[in-house]
N, C-alpha and C positions, 0 to 999 in steps of 0.2 A: 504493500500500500504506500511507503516511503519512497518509495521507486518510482513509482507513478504518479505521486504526488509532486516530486523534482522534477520529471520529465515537462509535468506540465506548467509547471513554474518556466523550466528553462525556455520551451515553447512559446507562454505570455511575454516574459520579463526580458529575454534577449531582443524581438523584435521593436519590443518599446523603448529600448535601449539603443537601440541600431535612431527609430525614429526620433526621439528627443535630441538624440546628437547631429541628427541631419536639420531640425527645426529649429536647435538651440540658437535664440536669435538676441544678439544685441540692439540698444537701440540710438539713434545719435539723431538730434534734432538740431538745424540751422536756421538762425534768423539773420536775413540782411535789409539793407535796404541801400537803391544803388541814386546813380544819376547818370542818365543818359545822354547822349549827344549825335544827332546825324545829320546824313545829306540825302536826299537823292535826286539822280538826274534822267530822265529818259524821253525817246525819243518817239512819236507815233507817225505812222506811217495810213494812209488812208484803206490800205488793204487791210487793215485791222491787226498788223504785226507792230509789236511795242516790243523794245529794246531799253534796260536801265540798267543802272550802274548805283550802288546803295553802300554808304561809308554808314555802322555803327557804332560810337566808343563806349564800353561802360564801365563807368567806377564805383568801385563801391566804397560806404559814404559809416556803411558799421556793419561789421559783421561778428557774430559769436556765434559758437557752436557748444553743444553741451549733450552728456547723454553718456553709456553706459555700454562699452560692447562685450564681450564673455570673459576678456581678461584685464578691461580696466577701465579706468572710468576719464571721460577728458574734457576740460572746461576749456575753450580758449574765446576771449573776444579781442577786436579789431577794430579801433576807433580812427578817425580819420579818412580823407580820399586815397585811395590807393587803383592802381588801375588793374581792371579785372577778364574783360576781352575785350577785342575787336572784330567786328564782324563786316569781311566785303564780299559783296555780294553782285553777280551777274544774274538778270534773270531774263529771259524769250518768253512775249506770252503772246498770244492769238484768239481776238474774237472777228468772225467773222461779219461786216455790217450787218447785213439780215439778219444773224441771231447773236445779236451781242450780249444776249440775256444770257451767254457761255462761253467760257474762256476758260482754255489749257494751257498752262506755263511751264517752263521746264526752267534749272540754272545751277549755279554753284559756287559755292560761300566758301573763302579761303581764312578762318577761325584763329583767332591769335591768341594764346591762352596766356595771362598775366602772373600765375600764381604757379608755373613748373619750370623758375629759372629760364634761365638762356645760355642755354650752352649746348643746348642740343637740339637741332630743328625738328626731331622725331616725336620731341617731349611737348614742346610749346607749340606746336602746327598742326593743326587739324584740316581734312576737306570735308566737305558736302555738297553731295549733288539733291535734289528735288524737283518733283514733278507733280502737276496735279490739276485741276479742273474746279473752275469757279461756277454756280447757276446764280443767277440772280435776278431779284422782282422790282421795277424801280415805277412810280409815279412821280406826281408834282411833287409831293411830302417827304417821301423816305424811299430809301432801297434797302432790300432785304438780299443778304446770299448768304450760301450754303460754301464752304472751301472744303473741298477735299486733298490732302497733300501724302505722300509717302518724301519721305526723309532720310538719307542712308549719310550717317556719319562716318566719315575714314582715318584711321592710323596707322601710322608708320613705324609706333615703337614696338619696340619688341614685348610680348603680353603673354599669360598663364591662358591659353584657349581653353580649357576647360572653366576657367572665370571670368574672361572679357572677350568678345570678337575682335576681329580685325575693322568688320564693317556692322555698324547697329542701326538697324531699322528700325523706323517709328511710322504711326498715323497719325496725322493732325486734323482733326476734327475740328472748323471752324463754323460758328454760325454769329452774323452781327446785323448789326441796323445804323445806317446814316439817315439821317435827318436834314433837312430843309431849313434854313429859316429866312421866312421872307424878307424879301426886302434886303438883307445884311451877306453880308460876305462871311460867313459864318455857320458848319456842318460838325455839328456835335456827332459823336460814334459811341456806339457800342458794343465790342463783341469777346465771347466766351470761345474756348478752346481748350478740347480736350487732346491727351501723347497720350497713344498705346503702343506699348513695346511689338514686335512681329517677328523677332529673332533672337529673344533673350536667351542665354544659357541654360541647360537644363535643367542647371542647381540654383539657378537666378531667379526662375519663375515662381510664381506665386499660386500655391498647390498645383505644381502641375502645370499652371495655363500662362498664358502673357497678361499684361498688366497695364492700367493705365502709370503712365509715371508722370504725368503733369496734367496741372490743371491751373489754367491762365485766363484770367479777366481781363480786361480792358478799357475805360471808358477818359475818350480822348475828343478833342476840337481842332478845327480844321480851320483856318481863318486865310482868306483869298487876299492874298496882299496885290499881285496885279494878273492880267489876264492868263499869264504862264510861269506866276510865283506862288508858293504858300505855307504858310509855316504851321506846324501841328502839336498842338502840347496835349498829354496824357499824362495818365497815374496806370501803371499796371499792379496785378496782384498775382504772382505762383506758387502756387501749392508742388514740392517735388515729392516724390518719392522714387528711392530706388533699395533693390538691396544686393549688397556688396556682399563678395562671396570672398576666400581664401583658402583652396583647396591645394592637394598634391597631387600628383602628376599620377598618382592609386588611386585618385576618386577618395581619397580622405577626406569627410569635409574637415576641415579645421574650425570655422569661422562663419558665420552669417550674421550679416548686420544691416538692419534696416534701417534706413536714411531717409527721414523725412526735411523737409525745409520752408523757408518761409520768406518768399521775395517779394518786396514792397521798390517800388521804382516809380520815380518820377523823371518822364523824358520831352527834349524838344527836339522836333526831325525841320529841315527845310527841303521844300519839294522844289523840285523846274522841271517844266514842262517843256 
C-alpha cells in the first residue's frame, strides 16, 4: 500500500514540479514618461501614390522600474532628459482616387536605441519593415478608419533563439476618429491600438498562445498652419507587457519574468505637404 501510495505521489508531485518551474514567474513593472519630437515630409502624387520620409526623437523625461524577479529584487529610477530612440522612417502608401476610402502602405524604420551603448552597431541598431491597409469612413464632420498593420522587427546581435528571435512579428490593430471643426484650422484625433505578438517563442507565450503586448491611446490636435504646413500636438498612453525568458541551450527554463510598463508621453510632430 506504501508503494502505491509513492508511486502516486511521485506521479502528482513530479509533474507539478516540472510545471511551477516552467511558470515560476517574476514580476518587474516600468513607469516612464517621455517627450517627443518630429518631422514629416511627403510627397502626393495624383495617381494616389504618396511617398514620406518621418524623423522621431524620444526622450525620456523619468523613468523607474521596480519589481521582483525569482532571484532578486531591483529598484532603479531615472530623473532627468536623457535620450531614449530614434525612429526614421520610409513609408509607400497607395489609395486609389475612386476608392480612397482604402489604402495599402508598405516601409521601413531604421531604430536607434539610446540605452545599449555605442560601441556596437549590432546592439544599438534595429530594422523594421511594415505593411498594411487602411479603410476609412469620412463626411463633413469626422473620418473614421480601421488600420491594419503587421510589423516584423530585425536584429543583428547575436541572441539565445530558444528566448528571443532574430525577427519578431507583431499586429497592430488600429481604430481612430478625426474630427472637423468648423470654420478653424483645427482636427482634434483620436485613436486606440492594440500589438499582438505572431511569432513569440514557445517558452514566451502566454499559456501556450501569442499575446497582446501593447496597448496605446492617443488623443492629439492637428492645427493647419498654411495650405501644405501643420503642426500636431498629442498626449499618448502605453500599457507594455512582455515576458522575458532565460533558458539553456537543454530547454532548462531558468527564469520567466513578466514585464509590465507604463508610458505617458507628450509629443509635437510638424507635417509638409
Amino acid at each position: 500500500m506504501r508503494k502505491l501510495l509513492a508511486v502516486i505521489a511521485a506521479l502528482v508531485i513530479v509533474p507539478a514540479v516540472k510545471a511551477w518551474d516552467y511558470n515560476a514567474t517574476g514580476q518587474t513593472t516600468e513607469q516612464s514618461v517621455q517627450l517627443r519630437a518630429g518631422a514629416d515630409f511627403s510627397k502626393k502624387w495624383k495617381s494616389g501614390l504618396q511617398l514620406s520620409i518621418a524623423e522621431d526623437l524620444r526622450f525620456n523625461l523619468y523613468d523607474a522600474e521596480s519589481g521582483m524577479t525569482t532571484d532578486m529584487v531591483s529598484l532603479d529610477t531615472t530623473y532627468g532628459a536623457s535620450f531614449n530612440k530614434s525612429y526614421t522612417t520610409l513609408t509607400l502608401s497607395y489609395a486609389h482616387p475612386s476608392f480612397n476610402f482604402l489604402k495599402i502602405d508598405a516601409g521601413y524604420t531604421l531604430r536607434l536605441l539610446g540605452d545599449k551603448g555605442w560601441s556596437d552597431p549590432n546592439k544599438f541598431l534595429r530594422h523594421r519593415v511594415f505593411g498594411g491597409v487602411t479603410a476609412s469612413y469620412r463626411n463633413d464632420h469626422i473620418k473614421l478608419y480601421l488600420r491594419e498593420r503587421v510589423v516584423c522587427d530585425m536584429r543583428t546581435d547575436s541572441v539565445n533563439l530558444l528566448e528571443k528571435n532574430r525577427y519578431n512579428c507583431f499586429l497592430r490593430s488600429r481604430l481612430g476618429a478625426e474630427f472637423v471643426v468648423p470654420g478653424k484650422p483645427l482636427k482634434p484625433y483620436l485613436w486606440t491600438e492594440l500589438e499582438n505578438t505572431l511569432n513569440a517563442p514557445e517558452y514566451q507565450r502566454k499559456n501556450g498562445q501569442q499575446y497582446i503586448s501593447h496597448v496605446r491611446t492617443q488623443a492629439g490636435l492637428k492645427w493647419r498652419l498654411t495650405q501644405r504646413s501643420s503642426l500636431e500636438f498629442y498626449y499618448r498612453f502605453q500599457y507594455g507587457y512582455n515576458r522575458d525568458i532565460n533558458i539553456t541551450k537543454k530547454k532548462e527554463l531558468i527564469e520567466l519574468t513578466e514585464e509590465k510598463s507604463f508610458m505617458h508621453a507628450i509629443g509635437i510632430t510638424y507635417h509638409f505637404n
